[in-house]
N, C-alpha and C positions, 0 to 999 in steps of 0.2 A: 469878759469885759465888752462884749457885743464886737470885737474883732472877727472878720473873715477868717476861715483857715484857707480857704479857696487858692489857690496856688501851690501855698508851701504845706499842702500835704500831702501824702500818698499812702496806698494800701497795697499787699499784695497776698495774698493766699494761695494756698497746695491743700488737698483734701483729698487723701485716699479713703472711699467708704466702703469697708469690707461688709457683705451682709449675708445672712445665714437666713434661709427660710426654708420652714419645714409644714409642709399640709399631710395629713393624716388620707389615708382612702374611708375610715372611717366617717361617719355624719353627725351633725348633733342639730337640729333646728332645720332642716333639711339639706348642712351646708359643710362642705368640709372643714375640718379646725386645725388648727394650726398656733405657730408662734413666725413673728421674724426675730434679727437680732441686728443692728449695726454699731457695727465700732469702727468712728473715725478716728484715720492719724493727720495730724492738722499741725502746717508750719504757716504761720501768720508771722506777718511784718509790720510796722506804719512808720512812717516817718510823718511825724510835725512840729514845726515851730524850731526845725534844724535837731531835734532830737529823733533818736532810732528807739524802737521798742520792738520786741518778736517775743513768741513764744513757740516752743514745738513739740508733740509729743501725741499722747492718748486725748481725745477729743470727750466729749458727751457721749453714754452709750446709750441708742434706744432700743425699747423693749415692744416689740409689739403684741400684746396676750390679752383677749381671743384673738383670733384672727379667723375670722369665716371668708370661705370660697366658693358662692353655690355654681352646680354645676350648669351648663346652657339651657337658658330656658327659653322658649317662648313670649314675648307679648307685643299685641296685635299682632300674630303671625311672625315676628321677627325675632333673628336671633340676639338673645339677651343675656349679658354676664354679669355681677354684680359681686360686691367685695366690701368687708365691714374691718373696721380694725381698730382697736384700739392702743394707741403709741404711749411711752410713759418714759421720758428720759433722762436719766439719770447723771446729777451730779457727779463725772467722774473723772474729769480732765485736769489738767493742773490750775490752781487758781492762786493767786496772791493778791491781797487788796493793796498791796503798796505797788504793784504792775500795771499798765494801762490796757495792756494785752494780757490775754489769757485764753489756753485750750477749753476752758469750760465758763458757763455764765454760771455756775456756784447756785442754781437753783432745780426745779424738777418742773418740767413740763407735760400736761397731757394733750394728749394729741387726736381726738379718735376723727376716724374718717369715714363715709364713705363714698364708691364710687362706683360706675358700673360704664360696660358698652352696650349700645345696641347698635346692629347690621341694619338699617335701612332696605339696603338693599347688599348682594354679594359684593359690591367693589364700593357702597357705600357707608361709612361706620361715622357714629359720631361717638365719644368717651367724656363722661366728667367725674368731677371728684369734689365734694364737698365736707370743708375741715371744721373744726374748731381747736382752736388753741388756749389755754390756761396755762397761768407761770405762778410757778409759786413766789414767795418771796427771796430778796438774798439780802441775806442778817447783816452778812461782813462788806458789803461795797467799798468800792473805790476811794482808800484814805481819802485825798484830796477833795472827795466831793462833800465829803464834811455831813453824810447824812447817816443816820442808823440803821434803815436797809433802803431797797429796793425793788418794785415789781413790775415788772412790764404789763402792757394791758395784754385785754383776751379780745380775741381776733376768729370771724368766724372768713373763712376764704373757700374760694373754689378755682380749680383748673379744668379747664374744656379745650377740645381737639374735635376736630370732622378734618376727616381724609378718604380718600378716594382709591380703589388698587387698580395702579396701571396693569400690576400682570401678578403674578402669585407669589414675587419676593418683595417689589416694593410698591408705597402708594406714597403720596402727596397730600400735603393737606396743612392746618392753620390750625395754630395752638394759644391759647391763652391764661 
C-alpha cells in the first residue's frame, strides 16, 4: 500500500558454500577442462510488520560445465591467466509459495563468466571478471502476490581488483 517497511524490518543470513572443483591436466582449446560444483546450506530469517519467517536447509546447487583454465600466458610481455566458465543453477532448495522465505528461488539460472589476471608488473596485478546472468521463469510464485509466474531480469556485471605484493605472502589493493 506504498507503506515503508524501513524500521520494522530485518534480515539475517548463514551461508555455508561447500564447493568441489576438478581441472583435468588434459587440454581441450588449448585450456585445461574441468567442472565446479557448489552446494549451499542456508538458514535465512526476516522479520517484518512484527511477523518472523526462516527457512533452513539445502540451498541452490550450481553446476559449472565447461570450465576452461588456460595455462600462464604471455601478453605484451606480461604474465596472463584467464578462465571461462559456464554456471547453471539448479532449482534445489526447499521452496513453498505459501512462505515468504525460501532456500531456493524455484527457478534455474545461467551464469557464464569470464575473467582473467594479468601481472603488470611482479608486485603489480590487476584481475576482472565479466558475468552474465539469465533467470528463467518461476511458474508457482509467492501466493500473495496474486501473479502466475515470475522472472527476474538478466544482468550482464563485472568485478575488478588491482593489488600490489608487499612481500611474497601478502599484497593490498581495491576491489570492486
Amino acid at each position: 500500500n506504498g507503506d515503508s517497511l524501513a524500521g520494522n524490518s530485518s534480515m539475517r543470513s548463514w551461508v555455508l558454500l561447500n564447493q568441489l572443483i576438478y581441472i583435468s591436466k588434459s587440454k581441450i582449446f588449448g585450456a585445461h577442462y574441468g567442472f565446479d560444483i557448489t552446494v549451499p546450506v542456508v538458514d535465512v530469517s526476516m522479520k517484518t510488520r512484527g511477523k518472523k519467517y526462516y527457512d533452513t536447509g539445502l540451498g541452490d546447487i550450481t553446476i559449472g560445465l565447461p570450465l576452461l583454465q588456460w595455462p600462464k600466458r604471455k601478453l605484451f610481455g606480461m604474465d596472463f591467466y584467464q578462465k571461462l566458465d559456464f554456471l547453471i543453477k539448479i532449482p534445489s532448495g526447499h521452496y513453498d509459495n505459501n512462505e515468504l522465505v525460501n532456500t531456493s528461488k524455484n527457478l534455474y539460472s545461467i551464469n557464464p563468466f569470464y575473467s582473467f589476471t594479468l601481472f603488470m608488473t611482479p608486485k603489480i596485478e590487476t584481475s576482472m571478471r565479466f558475468s552474465y546472468l539469465w533467470n528463467s521463469k518461476n511458474h508457482d510464485p509467492y501466493k500473495p502476490l496474486d501473479v502466475d509466474d515470475l522472472q527476474p531480469g538478466q544482468a550482464f556485471h563485472m568485478n575488478y581488483a588491482v593489488s600490489y605484493g608487499i612481500n611474497d605472502r601478502y599484497r593490498i589493493g581495491v576491489a570492486g
